[in-house]
N, C-alpha and C positions, 0 to 999 in steps of 0.2 A: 767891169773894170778891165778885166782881161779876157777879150772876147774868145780866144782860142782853146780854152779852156772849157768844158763841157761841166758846168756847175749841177746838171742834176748826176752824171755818172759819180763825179767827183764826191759829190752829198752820199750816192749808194755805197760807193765803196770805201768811206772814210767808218760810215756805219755799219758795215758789213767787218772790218778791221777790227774797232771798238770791240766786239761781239770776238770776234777770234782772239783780240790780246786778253778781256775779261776770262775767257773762257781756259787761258795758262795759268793756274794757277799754280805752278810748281818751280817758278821760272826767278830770277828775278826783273828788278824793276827796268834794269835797261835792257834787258833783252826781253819784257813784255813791248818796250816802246819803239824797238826794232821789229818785233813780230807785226807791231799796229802799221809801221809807216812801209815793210817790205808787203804784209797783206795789200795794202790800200792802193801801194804802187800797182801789185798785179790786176787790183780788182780794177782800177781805174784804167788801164791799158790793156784789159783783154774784155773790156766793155763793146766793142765794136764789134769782137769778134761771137760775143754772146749772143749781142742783137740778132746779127747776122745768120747765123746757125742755131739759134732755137728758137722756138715759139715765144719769147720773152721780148718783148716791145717796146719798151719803156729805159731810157739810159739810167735809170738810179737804179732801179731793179737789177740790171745789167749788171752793175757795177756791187751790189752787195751780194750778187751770186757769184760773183768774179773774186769778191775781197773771198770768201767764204770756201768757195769750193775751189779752188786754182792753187792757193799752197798747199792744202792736205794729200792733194792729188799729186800734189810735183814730190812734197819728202817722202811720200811711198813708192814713188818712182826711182827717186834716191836712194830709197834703202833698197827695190830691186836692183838696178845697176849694180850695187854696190855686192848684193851676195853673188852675183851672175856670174861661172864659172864657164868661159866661152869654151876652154880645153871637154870640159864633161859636156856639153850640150854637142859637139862635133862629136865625139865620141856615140850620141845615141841617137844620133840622125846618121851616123855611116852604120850603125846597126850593133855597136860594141858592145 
């Protein structure tokens, strides 16, 4: 129906999502179903780039390693930025 649309990435990463909102179980209900639709978002738009750079072939595959592994990776990158003290890090590359 909507040819532009890649229904097997779409399929990987709606189930790859599924599996990461089950897996909060500490959360509540609307912020398990924001966890499902922002995973599924990343999983199904970093599907090309999965393909592309790993040995992983296949767009649904793509896309539930995308749903799966692409937020865990991004809020631990968030929480570095976040403790990242740019004044102390100059400090011990000029040798302080």
């Amino acid at each position: 129906m909507l040819p532009w649309i890649d229904a097997n990435a779409l399929m990987g990463a709606a189930l790859g999502a599924g599996l990461v909102a089950y897996s909060k179980t500490d959360m509540r209900t609307w912020q398990r179903i924001g966890a499902l639709l922002f995973s599924a978002l990343c999983g199904y738009f970093m599907t090309p780039e999965i393909v592309a750079q790993t040995p992983v072939t296949h767009d649904g595959a793509g896309g539930f390693i995308g749903a799966i592994v692409v937020v865990p990776l991004s809020l631990k990158l968030i929480q570095h930025v976040e403790r990242f003290d740019l004044a102390t890090w100059l400090d011990r590359r000029k040798g302080k």
